[in-house]
C-alpha positions in Angstrom: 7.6 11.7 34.1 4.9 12.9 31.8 1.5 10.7 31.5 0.0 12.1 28.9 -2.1 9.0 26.9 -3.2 8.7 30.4 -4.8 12.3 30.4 -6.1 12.0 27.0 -8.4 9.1 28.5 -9.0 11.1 31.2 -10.5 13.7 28.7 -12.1 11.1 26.6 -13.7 9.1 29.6 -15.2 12.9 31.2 -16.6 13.6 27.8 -18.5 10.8 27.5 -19.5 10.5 30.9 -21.6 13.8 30.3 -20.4 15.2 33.6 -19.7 19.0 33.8 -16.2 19.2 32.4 -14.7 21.9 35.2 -12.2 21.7 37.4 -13.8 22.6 40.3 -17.4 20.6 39.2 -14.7 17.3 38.8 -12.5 18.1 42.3 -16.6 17.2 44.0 -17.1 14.6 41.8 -14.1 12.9 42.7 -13.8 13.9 45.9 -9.7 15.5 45.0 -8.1 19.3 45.1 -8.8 20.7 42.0 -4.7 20.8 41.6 -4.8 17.4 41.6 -7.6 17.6 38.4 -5.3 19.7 36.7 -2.2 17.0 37.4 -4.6 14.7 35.6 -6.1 16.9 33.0 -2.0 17.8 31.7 -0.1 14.6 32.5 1.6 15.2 35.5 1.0 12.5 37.3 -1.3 9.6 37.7 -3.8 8.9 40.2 -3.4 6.5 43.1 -5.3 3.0 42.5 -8.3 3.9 45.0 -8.6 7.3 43.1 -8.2 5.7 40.1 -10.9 2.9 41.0 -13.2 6.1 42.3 -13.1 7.7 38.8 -13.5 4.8 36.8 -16.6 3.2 38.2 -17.8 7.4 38.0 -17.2 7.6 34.4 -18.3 4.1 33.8 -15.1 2.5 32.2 -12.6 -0.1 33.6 -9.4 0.9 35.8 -7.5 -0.5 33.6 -8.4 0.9 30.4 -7.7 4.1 32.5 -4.6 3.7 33.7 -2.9 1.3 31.0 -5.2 1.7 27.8 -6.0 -2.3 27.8 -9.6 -3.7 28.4 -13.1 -1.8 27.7 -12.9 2.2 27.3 -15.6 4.6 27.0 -16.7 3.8 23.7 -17.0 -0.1 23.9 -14.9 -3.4 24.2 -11.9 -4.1 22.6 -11.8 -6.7 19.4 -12.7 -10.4 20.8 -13.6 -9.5 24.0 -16.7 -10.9 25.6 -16.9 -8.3 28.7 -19.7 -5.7 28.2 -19.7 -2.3 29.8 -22.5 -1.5 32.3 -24.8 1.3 32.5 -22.8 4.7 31.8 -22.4 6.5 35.5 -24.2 9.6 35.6 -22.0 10.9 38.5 -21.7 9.9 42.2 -24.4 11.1 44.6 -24.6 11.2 48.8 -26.1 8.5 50.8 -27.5 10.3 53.4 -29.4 9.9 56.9 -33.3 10.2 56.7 -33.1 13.2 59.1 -30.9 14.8 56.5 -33.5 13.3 53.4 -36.1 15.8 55.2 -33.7 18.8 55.3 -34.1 18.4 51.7 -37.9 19.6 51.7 -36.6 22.7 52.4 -33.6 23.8 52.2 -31.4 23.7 48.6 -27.6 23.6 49.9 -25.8 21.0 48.3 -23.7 18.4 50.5 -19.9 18.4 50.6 -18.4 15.2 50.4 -18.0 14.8 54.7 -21.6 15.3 55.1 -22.6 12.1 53.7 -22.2 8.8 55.1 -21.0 7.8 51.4 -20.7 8.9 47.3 -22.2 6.5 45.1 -21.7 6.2 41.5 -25.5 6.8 40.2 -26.4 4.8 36.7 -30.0 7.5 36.6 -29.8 11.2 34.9 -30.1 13.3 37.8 -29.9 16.8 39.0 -27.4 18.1 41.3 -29.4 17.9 44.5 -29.9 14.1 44.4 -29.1 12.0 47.2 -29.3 8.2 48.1 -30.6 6.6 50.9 -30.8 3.0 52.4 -34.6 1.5 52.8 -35.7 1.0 57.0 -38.3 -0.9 57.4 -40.7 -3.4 55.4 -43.6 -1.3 54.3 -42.5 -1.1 50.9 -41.5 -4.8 51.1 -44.2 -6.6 48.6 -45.1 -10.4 49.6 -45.6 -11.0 46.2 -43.1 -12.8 43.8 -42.1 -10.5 40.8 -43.9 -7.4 42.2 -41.4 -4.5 42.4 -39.7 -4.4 46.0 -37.7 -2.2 48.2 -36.2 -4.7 51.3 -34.8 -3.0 54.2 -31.4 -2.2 53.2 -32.1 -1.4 49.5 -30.2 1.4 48.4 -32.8 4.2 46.9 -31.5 7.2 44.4 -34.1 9.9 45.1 -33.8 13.4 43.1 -35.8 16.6 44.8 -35.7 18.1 40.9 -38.0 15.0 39.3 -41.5 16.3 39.1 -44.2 14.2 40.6 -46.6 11.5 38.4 -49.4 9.2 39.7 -47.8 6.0 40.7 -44.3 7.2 41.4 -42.6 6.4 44.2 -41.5 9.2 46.3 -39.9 10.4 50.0 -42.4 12.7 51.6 -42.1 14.3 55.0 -45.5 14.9 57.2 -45.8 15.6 60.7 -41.8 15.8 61.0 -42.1 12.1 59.8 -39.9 11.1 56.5 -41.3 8.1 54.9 -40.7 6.3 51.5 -44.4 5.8 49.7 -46.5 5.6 46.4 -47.6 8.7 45.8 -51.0 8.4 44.1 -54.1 10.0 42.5 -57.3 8.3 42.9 -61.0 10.5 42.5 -60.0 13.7 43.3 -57.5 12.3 46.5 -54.2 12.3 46.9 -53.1 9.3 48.7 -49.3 8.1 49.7 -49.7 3.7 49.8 -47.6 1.5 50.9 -46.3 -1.6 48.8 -47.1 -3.8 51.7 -50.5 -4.5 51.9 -50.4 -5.4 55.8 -49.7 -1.6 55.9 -52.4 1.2 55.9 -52.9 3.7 52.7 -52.8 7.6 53.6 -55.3 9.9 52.1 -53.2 13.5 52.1 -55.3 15.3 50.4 -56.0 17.9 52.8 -53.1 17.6 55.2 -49.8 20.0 54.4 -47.1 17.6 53.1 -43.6 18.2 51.5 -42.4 15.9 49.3 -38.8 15.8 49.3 -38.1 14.1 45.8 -39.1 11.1 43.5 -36.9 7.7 43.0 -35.1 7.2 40.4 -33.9 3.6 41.0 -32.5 1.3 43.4 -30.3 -1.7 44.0 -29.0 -3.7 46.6 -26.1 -4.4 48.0 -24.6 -7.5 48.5 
């Protein structure tokens, strides 16, 4: 039996997602054979509900509206409806041990999907070398109400690609140590500082550092 409204919002749903329309770049993304793209790209077949679920929440539209054509597509909510869409899915990324985070400051191989721990659907543009990873520790943990926060636990997307600013927040190895700072400019220094103030600042200025990418966001899981 021949599925083929199902492949046309397929088509529709990759298109507006913005990720690279290829079989082989949507086989990684979704973590199938890239037959089983082509089964979805011509009809053939439809995917199993946990595939189905994976690819949804990657191109940001409902399972539903993927599989049957009912409730919110790609290009907004049906007539009536009072359910919004959330932030369009960039793609799915690796979360990733903070051994492997440093392995990142200087090497460039990109993970296959068994290497990571997990592939999360990432809300953030990103390039193709950006990774997740879960928050240890409290020294980015402000006391302060309505200060920006990163509890132990929080899921962090960090790309190596972003360029570095004053005041972003970035995952720098030193001395074989990978930590999760402020990186900073301040009268000539270059300082990595803690959002916890019962924490010390770092002046790096003159020690050798790698920084092995910026933050784009965070969330945390329930």
């Amino acid at each position: 039996m021949k599925h083929p409204d199902f492949a046309k919002r397929f088509k529709q749903a990759v298109t507006h997602a913005g990720v690279e329309d290829t079989q082989e770049a949507l086989a990684r993304l979704f973590d199938v054979s890239t037959v089983t793209i082509w089964s979805y790209r011509n009809g053939e077949k439809l995917p199993r509900m946990s595939t189905a679920t994976r690819i949804a929440e990657t191109l940001g539209v409902s399972v539903d509206w993927l599989l049957t054509g009912a409730g919110p597509g790609p290009l907004g909510n049906k007539e009536g409806s009072n359910v919004t869409q959330g932030p369009r899915i960039q793609g799915r990324i690796p979360l990733i041990s903070w051994v492997q985070a440093g392995a990142f400051c200087e090497a460039v191989d990109l993970l296959e999907p068994g290497e990571a721990e997990a592939w999360l659907p990432c809300p953030a543009a990103h390039s193709d070398r950006a990774y997740a990873l879960r928050v240890n520790g409290d020294s980015m943990t402000s006391p302060y109400p309505g200060q920006r926060s990163y509890p132990e636990g929080t899921i962090i997307f960090v790309d190596p690609d972003k360029p570095l600013t004053n005041g972003c927040r970035v995952i720098a190895k030193l001395n074989d140590e990978v930590t999760f700072k402020i990186y900073a400019e301040d009268m000539g220094h270059t300082f990595l500082r803690p959002i916890n103030p019962s924490y010390p600042s770092m002046d790096i200025t003159n020690m050798e550092v790698s920084f092995c990418g910026v933050i784009l966001g965070s969330y945390i899981p329930d």
